[in-house]
Structures are given as C-alpha cells and as structure tokens.
C-alpha positions in Angstrom: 164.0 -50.5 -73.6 161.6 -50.1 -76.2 163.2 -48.2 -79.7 161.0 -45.9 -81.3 160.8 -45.6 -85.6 158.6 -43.5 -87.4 157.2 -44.6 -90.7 159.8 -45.3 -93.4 159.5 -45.4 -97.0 159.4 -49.5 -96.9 156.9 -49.8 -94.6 159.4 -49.0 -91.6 160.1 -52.5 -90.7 159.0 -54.9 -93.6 156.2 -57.0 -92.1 152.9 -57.6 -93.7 151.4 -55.2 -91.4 154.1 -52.5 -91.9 153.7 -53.3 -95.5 150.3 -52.3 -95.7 150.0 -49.3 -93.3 152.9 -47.4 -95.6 151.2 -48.6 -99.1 148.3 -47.4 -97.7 150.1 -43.9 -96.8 148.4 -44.1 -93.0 150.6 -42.5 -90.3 152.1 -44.8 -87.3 154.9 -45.1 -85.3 156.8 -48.6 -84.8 158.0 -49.0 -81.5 160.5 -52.0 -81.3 161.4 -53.9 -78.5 163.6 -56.4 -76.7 161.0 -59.7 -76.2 161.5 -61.9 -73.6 160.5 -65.5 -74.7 159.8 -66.4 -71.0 157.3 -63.4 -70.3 154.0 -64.8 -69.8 152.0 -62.4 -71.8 153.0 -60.8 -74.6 150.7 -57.1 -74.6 151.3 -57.0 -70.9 155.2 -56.7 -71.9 155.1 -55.1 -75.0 152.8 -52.3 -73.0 155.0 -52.4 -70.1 158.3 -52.2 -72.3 156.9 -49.4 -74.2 155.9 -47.5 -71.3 152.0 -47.1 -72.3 149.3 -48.1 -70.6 147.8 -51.4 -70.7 144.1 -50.1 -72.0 145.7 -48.5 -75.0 148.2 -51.6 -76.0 145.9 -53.8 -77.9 146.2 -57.9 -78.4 144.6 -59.9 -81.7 143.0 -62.8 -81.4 141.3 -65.2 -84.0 138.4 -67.0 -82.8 136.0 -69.8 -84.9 132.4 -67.6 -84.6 129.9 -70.5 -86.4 133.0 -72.1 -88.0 134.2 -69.1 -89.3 137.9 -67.6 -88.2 137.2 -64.2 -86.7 139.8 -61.7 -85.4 139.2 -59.6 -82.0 141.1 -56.4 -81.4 140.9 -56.0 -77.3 142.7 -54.2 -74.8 145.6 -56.8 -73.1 144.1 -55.3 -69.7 141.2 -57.3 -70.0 139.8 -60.8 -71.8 137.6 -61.3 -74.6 133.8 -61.9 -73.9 133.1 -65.0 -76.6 129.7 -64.2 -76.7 130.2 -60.5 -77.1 132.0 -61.1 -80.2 129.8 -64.0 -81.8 126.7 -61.5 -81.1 129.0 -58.1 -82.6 129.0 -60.3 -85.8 125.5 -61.8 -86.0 127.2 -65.2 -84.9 125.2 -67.6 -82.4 129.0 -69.5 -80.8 132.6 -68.4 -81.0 135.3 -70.3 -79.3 138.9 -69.4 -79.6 140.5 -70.8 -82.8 142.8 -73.7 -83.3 146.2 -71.6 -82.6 147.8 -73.5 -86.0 145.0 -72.4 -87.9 145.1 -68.9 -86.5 149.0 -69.0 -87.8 148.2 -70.3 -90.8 145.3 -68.4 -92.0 146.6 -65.1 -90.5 150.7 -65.8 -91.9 151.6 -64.8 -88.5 152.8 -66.4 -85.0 150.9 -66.5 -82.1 152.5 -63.1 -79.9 153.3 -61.5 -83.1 149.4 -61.7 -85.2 148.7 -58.1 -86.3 145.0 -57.1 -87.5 147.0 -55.6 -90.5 148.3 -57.7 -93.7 147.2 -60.8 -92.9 147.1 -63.6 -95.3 144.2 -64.0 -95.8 141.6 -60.7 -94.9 139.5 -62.4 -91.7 135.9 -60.3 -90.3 137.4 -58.1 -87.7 136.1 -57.2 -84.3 137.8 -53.9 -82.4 136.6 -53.5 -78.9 134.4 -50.0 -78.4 137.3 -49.0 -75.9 139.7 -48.3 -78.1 137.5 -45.0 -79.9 138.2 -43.4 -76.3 142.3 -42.9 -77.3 143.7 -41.1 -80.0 146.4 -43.9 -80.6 146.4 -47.5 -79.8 149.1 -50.2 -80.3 148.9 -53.5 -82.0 151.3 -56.3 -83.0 153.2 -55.0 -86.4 153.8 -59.2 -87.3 156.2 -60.2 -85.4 157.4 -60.5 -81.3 159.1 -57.6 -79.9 157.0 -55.2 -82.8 154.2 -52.9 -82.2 152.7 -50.2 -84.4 151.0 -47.4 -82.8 147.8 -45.6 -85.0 144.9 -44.5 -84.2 141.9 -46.5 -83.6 140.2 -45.0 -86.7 142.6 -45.8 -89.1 143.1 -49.5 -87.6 139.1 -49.7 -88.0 139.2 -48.2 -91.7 142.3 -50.5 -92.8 140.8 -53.9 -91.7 137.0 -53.0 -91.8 136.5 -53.6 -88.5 133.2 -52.8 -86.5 132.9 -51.6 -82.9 131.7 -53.2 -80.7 131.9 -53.7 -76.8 133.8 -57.0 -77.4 136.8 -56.7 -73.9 135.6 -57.3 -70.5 137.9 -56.6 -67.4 
C-alpha cells in the first residue's frame, strides 16, 4: 500500500531528487511504497502500488545518443523509440547506456534513477505525453519512491524538451 507525504521542510524524504524539488520551493507529493525486489518492472509496480495509471507514472532512462549519456522521461506503459530520442536532440544513434555508467553518472540505481538531482546534470528528453496530465510521477532516487509534479515543473527543473520520444 503505497504511503502518501507531502513536501517537507528537508526535501520530504532526503534524496537528491527530493533535495532539489524543496530547494527549489516546487510543489510535489512523495508517495512511498513497499518494493518488491522480484517484480519485473519497476513503473509498472510503483504505478500499480500507487493506484495511478500507467500513462501518468513515468520511467528514466539514460541512453548514449552519439557517445553522449542522455536521459528519457517516458510513460512505463510504453518503450522508448531510440531514434525518436537521438532525432529530439539533433543526435544521428542512441543506444541504451551501459547500466554502470548510467549509475554512476546519474548517483542513482537502476529502478530508483530520478530526472531530478542527478550527479552530474545529463540533456533530458520528456515524452510529449506527459503535457496531456496535470501531474506525473517519477522515481524520487531510490526503489519504492516516487514524486508526483507536474510535467511543467519536471520540464523547467531539468531543462528538458518535449518531444514525442514513447511509443506503445
């Protein structure tokens, strides 16, 4: 059952991405939740143990777009469309990225990268879908963590551009 926490004073649950969201005074919720190391995707349980929709619970990716680490912000209902993403960002190939490198670069593990407060700031890719919701949720840093804003403010906070990136 998925615990819901709205934004405290310290960020509301001390990750990076919590971190950030309160120092940068933007409203979201943090919805907490039991994770289940054996679930085979982690946005298709965090959306189903939050009780939202799987076109509004979002997953981050980092891909390698001309040798460059790039994040993608797409729906878990769907996959991301490589070349989508390598033409969103004037790129000619993207493949995914080396999932140690993603962790390393980003300061996060894989089913727990956030778009927010990453280690080092990557070029950031949200899918066009998520403009047609008010909110949206995406990892907070850590397994078992989501943060809920809307799409606007996600796209402000980590300059991300638009673009039709998420196939189904």
């Amino acid at each position: 059952m998925a615990k819901k926490q709205k934004k405290a004073a310290n960020g509301g649950g001390g990750t990076p991405a919590t971190v950030a969201l309160a120092a940068a005074g933007t409203p979201f919720t943090l919805h907490a939740y039991d994770h289940d190391p054996a679930s085979p995707s982690y946005g298709e349980e965090a959306a189903e143990a939050l009780g939202v929709t799987p076109e509004r619970v979002f997953k981050t990716l980092v891909a390698d777009v001309d040798g460059e680490l790039t994040v993608a912000v797409v729906p878990v209902a769907g996959q991301l469309d490589l070349k989508a993403l390598a033409s969103a960002v004037g790129g000619k190939r993207a493949a995914m990225a080396d999932p140690a490198a993603a962790e390393r670069t980003t300061g996060y593990v894989r089913g727990g990268i956030s778009p927010l407060g990453q280690r080092k700031r990557l070029r950031t890719v949200l899918d066009s879908s998520a403009a047609t919701h008010a909110t949206i949720c995406v990892s907070a840093g850590r397994r078992g963590l989501e943060v809920e804003l809307s799409p606007t403010d996600l796209a402000t906070l980590t300059t991300a551009v638009l673009a039709p990136i998420g196939r189904a």
